[in-house]
Backbone atoms as SQL, in Angstrom:
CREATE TABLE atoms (id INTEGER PRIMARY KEY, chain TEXT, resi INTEGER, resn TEXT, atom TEXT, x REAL, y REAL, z REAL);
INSERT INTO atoms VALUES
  (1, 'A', 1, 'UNK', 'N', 0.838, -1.181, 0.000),
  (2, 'A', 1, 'UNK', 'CA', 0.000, 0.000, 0.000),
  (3, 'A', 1, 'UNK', 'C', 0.878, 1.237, 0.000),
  (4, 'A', 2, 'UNK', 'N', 0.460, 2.282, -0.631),
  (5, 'A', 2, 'UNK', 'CA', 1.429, 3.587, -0.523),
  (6, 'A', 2, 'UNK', 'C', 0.883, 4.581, 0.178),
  (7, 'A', 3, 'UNK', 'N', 2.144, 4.584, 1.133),
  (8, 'A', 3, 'UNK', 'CA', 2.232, 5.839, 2.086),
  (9, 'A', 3, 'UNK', 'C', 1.571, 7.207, 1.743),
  (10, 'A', 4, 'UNK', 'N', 0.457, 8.035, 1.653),
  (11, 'A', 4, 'UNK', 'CA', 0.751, 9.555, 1.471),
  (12, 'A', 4, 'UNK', 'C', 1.665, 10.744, 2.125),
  (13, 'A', 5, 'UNK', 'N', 1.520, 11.070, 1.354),
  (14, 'A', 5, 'UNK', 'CA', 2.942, 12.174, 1.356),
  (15, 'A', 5, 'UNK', 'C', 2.456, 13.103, 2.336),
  (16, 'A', 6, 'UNK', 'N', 1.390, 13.511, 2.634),
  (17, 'A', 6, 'UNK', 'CA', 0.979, 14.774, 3.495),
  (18, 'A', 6, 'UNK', 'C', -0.267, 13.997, 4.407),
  (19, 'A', 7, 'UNK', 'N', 0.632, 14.174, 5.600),
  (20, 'A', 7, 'UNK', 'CA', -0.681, 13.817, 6.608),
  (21, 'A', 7, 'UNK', 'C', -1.281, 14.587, 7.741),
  (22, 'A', 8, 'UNK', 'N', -2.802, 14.607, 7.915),
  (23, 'A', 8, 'UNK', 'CA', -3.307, 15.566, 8.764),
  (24, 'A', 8, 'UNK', 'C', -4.889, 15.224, 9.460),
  (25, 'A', 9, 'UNK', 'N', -5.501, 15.559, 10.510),
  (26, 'A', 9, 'UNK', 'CA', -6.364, 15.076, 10.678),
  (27, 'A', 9, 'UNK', 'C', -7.253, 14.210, 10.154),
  (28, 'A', 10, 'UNK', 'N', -7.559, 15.015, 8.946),
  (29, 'A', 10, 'UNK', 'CA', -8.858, 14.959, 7.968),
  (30, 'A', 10, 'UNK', 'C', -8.722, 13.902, 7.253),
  (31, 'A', 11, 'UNK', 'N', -7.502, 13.831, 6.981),
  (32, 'A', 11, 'UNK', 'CA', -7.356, 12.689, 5.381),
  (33, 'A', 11, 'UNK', 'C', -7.295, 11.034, 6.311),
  (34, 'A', 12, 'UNK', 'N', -6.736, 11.667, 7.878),
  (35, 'A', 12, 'UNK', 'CA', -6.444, 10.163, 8.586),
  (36, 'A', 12, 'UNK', 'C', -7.824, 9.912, 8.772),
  (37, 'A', 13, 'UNK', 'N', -8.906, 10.685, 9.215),
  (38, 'A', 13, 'UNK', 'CA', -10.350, 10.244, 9.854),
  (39, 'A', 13, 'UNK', 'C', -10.866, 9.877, 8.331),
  (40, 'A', 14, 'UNK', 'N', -11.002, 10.237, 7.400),
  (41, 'A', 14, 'UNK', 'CA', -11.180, 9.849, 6.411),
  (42, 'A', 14, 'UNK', 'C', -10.911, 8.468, 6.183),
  (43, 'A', 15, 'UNK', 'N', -9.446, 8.355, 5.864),
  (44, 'A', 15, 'UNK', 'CA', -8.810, 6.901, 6.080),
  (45, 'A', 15, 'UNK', 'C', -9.551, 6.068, 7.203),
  (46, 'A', 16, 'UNK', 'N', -9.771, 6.090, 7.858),
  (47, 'A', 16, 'UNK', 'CA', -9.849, 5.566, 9.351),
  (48, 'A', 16, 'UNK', 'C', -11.606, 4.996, 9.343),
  (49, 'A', 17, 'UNK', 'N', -12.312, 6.410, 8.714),
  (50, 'A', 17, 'UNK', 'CA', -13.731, 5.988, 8.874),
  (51, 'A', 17, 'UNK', 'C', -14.331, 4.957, 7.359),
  (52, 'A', 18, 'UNK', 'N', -13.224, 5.096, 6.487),
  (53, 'A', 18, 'UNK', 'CA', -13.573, 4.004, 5.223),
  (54, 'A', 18, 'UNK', 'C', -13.195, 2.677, 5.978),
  (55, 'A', 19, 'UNK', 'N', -12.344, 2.303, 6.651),
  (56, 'A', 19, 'UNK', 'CA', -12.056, 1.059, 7.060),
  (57, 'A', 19, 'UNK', 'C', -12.993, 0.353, 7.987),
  (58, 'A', 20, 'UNK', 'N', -13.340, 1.385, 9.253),
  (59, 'A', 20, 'UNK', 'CA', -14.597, 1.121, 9.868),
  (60, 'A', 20, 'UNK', 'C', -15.800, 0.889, 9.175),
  (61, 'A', 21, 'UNK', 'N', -16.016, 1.654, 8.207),
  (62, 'A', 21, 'UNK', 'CA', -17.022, 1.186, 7.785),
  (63, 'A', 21, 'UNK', 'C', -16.986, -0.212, 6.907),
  (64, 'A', 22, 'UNK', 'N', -15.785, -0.687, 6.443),
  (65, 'A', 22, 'UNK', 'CA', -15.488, -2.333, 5.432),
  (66, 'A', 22, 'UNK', 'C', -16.018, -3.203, 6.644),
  (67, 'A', 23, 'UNK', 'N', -15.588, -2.918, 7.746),
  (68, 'A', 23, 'UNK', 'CA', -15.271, -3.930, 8.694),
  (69, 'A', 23, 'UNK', 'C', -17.010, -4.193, 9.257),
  (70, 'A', 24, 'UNK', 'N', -17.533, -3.106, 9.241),
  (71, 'A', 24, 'UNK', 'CA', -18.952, -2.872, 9.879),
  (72, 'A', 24, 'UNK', 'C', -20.075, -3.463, 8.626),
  (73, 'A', 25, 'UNK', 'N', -19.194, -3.179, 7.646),
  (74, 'A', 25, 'UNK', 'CA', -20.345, -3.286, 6.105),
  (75, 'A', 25, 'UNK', 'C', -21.721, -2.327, 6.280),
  (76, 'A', 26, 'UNK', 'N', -21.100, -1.363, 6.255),
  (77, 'A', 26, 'UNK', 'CA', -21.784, 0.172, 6.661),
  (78, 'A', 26, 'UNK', 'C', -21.357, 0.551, 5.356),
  (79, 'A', 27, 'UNK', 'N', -22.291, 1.682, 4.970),
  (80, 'A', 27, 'UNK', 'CA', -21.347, 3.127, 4.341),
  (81, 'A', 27, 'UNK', 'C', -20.614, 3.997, 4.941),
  (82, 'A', 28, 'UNK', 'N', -19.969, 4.756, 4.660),
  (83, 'A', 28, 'UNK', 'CA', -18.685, 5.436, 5.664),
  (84, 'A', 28, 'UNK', 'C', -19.223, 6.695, 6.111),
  (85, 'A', 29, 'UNK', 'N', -20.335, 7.183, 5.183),
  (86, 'A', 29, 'UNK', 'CA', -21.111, 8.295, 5.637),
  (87, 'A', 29, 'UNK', 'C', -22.111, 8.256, 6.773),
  (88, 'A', 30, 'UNK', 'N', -22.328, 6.583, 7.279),
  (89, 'A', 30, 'UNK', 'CA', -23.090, 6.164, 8.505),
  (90, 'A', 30, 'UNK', 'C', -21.936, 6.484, 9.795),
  (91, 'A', 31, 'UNK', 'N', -21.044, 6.448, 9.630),
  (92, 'A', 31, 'UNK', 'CA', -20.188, 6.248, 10.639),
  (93, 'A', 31, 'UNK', 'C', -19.827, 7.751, 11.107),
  (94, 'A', 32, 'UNK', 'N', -20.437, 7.887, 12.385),
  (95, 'A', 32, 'UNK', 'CA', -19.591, 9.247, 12.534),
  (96, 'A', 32, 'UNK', 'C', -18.508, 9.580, 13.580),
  (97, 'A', 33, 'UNK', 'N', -17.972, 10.134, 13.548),
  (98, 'A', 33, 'UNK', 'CA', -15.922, 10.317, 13.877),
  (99, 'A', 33, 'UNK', 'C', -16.169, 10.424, 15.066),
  (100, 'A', 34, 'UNK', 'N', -17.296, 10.732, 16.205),
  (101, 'A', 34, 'UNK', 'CA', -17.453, 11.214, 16.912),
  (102, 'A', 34, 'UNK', 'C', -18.048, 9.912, 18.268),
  (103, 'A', 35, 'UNK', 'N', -18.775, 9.288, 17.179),
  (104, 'A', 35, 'UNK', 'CA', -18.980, 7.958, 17.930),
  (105, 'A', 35, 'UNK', 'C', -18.567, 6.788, 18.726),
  (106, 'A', 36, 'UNK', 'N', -18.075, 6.345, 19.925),
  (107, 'A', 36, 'UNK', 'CA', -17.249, 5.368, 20.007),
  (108, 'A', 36, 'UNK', 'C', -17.738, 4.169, 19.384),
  (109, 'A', 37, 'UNK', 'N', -16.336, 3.240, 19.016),
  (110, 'A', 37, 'UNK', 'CA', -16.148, 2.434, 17.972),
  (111, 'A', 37, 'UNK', 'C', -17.105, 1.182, 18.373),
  (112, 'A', 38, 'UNK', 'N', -17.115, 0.888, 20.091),
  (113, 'A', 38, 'UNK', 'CA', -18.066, -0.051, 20.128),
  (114, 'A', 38, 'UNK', 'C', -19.788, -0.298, 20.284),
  (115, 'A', 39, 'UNK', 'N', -19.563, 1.669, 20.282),
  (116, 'A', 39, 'UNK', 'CA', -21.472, 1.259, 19.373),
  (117, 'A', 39, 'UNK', 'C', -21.824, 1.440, 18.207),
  (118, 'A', 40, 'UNK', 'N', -21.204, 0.906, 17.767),
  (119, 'A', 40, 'UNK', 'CA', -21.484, 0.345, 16.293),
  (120, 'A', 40, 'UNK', 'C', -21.426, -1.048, 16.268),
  (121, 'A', 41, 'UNK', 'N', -20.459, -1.482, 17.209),
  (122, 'A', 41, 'UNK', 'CA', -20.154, -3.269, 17.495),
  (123, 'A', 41, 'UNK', 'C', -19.026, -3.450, 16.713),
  (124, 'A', 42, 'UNK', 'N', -18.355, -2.932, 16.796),
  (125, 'A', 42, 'UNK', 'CA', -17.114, -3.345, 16.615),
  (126, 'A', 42, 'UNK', 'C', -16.036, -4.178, 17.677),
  (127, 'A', 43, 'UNK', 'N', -15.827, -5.040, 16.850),
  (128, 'A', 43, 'UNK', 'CA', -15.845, -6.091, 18.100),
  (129, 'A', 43, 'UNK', 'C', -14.175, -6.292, 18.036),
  (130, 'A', 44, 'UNK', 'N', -12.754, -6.765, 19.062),
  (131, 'A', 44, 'UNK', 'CA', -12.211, -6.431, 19.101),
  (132, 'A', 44, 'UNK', 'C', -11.240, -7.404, 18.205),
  (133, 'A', 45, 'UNK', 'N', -11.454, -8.396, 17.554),
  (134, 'A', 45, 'UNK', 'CA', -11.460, -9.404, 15.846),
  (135, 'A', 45, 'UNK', 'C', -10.763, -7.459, 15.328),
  (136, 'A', 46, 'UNK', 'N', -12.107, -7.248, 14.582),
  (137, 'A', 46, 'UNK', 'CA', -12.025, -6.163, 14.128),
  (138, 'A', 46, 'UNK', 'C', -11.258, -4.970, 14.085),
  (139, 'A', 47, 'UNK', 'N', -11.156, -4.975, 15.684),
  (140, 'A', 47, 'UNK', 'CA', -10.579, -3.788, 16.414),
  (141, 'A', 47, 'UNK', 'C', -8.947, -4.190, 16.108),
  (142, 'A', 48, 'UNK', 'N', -8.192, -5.197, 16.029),
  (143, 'A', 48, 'UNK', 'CA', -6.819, -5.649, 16.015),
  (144, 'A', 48, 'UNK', 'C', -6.807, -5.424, 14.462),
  (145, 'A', 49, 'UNK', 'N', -7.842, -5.853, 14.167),
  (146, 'A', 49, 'UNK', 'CA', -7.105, -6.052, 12.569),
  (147, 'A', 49, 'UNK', 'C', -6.950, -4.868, 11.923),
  (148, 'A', 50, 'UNK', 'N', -8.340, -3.485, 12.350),
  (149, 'A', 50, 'UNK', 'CA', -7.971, -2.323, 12.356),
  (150, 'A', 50, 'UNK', 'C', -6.407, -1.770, 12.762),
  (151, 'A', 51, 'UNK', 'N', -5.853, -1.888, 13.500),
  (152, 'A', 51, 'UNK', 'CA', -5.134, -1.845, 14.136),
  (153, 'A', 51, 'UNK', 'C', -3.539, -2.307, 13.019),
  (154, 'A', 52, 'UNK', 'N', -3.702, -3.006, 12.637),
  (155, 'A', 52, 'UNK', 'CA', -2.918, -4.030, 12.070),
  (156, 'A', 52, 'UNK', 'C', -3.025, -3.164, 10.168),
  (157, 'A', 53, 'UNK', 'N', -3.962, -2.757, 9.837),
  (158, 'A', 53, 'UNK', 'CA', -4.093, -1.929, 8.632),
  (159, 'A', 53, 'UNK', 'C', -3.361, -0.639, 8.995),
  (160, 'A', 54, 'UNK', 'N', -3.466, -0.168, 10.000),
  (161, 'A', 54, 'UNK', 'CA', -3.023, 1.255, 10.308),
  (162, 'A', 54, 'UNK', 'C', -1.568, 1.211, 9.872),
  (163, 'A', 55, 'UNK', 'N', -0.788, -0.076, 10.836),
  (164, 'A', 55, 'UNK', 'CA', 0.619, 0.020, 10.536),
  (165, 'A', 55, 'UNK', 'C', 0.881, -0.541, 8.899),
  (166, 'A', 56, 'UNK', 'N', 0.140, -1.399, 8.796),
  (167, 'A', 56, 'UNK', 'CA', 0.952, -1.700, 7.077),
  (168, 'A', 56, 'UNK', 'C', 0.443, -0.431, 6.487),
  (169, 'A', 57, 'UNK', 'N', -0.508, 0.329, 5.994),
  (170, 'A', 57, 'UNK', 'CA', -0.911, 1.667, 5.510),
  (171, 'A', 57, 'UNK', 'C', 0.272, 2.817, 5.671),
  (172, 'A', 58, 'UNK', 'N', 0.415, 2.844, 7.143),
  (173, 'A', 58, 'UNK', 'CA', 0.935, 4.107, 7.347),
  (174, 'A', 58, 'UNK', 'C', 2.255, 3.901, 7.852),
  (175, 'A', 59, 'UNK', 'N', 3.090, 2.631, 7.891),
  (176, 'A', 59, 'UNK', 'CA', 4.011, 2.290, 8.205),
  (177, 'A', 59, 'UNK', 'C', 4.878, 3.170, 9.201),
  (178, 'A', 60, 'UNK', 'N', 4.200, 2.628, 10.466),
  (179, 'A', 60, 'UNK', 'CA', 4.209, 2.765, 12.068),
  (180, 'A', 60, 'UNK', 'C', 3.881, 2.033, 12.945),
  (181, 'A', 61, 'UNK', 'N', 4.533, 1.536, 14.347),
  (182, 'A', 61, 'UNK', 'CA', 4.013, 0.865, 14.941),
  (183, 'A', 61, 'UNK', 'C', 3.248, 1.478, 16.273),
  (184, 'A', 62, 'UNK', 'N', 1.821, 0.598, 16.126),
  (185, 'A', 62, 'UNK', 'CA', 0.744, 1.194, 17.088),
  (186, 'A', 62, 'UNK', 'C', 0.751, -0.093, 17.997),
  (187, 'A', 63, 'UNK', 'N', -0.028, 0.446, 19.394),
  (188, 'A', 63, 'UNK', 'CA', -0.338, -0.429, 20.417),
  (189, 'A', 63, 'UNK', 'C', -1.442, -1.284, 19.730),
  (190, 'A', 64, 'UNK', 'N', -1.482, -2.693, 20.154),
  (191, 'A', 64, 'UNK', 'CA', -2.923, -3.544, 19.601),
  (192, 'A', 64, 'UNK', 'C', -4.522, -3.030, 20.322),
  (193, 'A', 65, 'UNK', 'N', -3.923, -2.477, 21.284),
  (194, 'A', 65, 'UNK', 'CA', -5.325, -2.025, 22.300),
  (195, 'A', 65, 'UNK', 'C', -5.884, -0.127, 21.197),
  (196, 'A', 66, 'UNK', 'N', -4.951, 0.138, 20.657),
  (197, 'A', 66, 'UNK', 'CA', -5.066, 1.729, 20.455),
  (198, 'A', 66, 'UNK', 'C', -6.521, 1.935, 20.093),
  (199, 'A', 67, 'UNK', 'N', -7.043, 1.032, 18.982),
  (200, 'A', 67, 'UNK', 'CA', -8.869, 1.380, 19.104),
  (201, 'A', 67, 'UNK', 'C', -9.815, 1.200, 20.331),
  (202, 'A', 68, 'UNK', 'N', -9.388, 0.754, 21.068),
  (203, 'A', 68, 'UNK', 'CA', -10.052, 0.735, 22.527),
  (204, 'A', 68, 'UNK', 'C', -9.114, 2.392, 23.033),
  (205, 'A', 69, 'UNK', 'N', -8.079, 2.272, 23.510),
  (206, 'A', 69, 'UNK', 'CA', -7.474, 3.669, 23.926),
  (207, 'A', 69, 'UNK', 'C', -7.964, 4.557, 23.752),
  (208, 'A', 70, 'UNK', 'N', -8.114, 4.865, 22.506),
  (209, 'A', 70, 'UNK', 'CA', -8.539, 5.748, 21.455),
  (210, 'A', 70, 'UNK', 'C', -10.393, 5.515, 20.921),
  (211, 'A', 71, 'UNK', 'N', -11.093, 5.303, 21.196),
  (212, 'A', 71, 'UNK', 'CA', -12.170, 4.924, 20.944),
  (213, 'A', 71, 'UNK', 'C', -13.076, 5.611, 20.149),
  (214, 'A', 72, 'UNK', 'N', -12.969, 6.124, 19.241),
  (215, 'A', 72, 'UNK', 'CA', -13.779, 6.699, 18.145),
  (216, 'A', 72, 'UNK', 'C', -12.861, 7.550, 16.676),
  (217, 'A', 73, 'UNK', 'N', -13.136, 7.420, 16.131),
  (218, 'A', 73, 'UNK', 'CA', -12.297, 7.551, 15.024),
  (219, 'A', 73, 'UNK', 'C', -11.444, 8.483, 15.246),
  (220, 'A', 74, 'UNK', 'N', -12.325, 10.073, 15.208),
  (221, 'A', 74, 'UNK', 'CA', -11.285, 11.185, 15.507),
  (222, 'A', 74, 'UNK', 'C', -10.284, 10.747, 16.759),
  (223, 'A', 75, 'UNK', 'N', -10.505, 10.477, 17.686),
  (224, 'A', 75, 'UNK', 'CA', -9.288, 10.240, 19.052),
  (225, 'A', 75, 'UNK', 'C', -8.453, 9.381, 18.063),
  (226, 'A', 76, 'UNK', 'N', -8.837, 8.035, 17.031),
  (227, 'A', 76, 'UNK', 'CA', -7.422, 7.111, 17.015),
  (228, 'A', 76, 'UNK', 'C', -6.831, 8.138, 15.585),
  (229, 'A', 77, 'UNK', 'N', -7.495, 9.209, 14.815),
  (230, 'A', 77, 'UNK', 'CA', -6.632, 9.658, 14.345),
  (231, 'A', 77, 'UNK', 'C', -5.967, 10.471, 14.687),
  (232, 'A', 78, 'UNK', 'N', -5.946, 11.206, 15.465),
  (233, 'A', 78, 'UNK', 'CA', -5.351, 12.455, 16.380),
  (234, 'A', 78, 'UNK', 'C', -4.264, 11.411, 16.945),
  (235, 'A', 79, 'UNK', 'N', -4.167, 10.547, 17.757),
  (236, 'A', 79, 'UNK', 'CA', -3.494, 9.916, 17.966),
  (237, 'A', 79, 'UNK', 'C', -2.425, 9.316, 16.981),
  (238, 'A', 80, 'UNK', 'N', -2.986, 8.536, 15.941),
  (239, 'A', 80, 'UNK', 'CA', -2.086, 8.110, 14.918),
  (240, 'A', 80, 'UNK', 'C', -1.006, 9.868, 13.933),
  (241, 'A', 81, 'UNK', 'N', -1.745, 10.453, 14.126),
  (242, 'A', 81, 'UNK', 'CA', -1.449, 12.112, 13.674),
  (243, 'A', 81, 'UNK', 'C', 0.011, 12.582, 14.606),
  (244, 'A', 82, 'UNK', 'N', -0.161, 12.039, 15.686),
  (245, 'A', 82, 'UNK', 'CA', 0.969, 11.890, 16.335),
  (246, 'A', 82, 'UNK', 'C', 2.437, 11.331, 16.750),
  (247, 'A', 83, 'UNK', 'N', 1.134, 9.683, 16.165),
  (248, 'A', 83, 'UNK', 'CA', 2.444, 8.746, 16.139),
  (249, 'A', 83, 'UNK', 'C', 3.198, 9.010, 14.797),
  (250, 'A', 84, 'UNK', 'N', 2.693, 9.720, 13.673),
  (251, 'A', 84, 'UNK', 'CA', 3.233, 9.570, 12.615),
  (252, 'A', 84, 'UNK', 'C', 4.337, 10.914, 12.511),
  (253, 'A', 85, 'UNK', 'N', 3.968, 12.296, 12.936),
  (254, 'A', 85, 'UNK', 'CA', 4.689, 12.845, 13.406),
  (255, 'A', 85, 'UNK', 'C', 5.760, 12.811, 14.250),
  (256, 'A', 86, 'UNK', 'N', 5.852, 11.537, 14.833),
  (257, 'A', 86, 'UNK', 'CA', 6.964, 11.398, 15.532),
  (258, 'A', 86, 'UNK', 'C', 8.554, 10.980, 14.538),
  (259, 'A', 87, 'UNK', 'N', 7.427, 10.457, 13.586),
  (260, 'A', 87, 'UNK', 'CA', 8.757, 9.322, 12.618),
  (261, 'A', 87, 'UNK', 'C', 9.099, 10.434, 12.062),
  (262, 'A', 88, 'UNK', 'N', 8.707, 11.468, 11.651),
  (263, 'A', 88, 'UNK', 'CA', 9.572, 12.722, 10.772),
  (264, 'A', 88, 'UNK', 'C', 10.481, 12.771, 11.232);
């Protein structure tokens, strides 16, 4: 998968809420950033493997718990927004 070149809130919750929604078999426009991840039922199968896309995608390593940590889209991208800023 290829890295983007410019990263920032928007494009990660973006990123973040298309995957939630594969995993949910939702549309991504159902899902909102604001929601925590387990009322929707996202169950934690899901939650790792989320987890597990983030780093091959964005090539970084995250905690396996970080969608629980982080529990709704915007928090795990703000978070990942961080971790990725660190690697600069």
């Amino acid at each position: 998968m290829s890295v983007p070149t410019a990263h920032n809130e928007q494009t990660l919750t973006t990123w973040i809420t298309t995957r939630v929604a594969e995993y949910l078999r939702r549309p991504p426009t159902e899902i909102d950033p604001t929601t925590p991840l387990a009322e929707y039922g996202l169950d934690s199968v899901a939650a790792l493997s989320l987890c597990g896309d983030v780093e091959d995608h964005y090539e970084v390593t995250i905690d396996p718990t970080a969608a629980w940590d982080y529990p709704t889209v915007r928090a795990l991208a703000g978070h990942l927004l961080t971790e990725l800023e660190g690697q600069e």
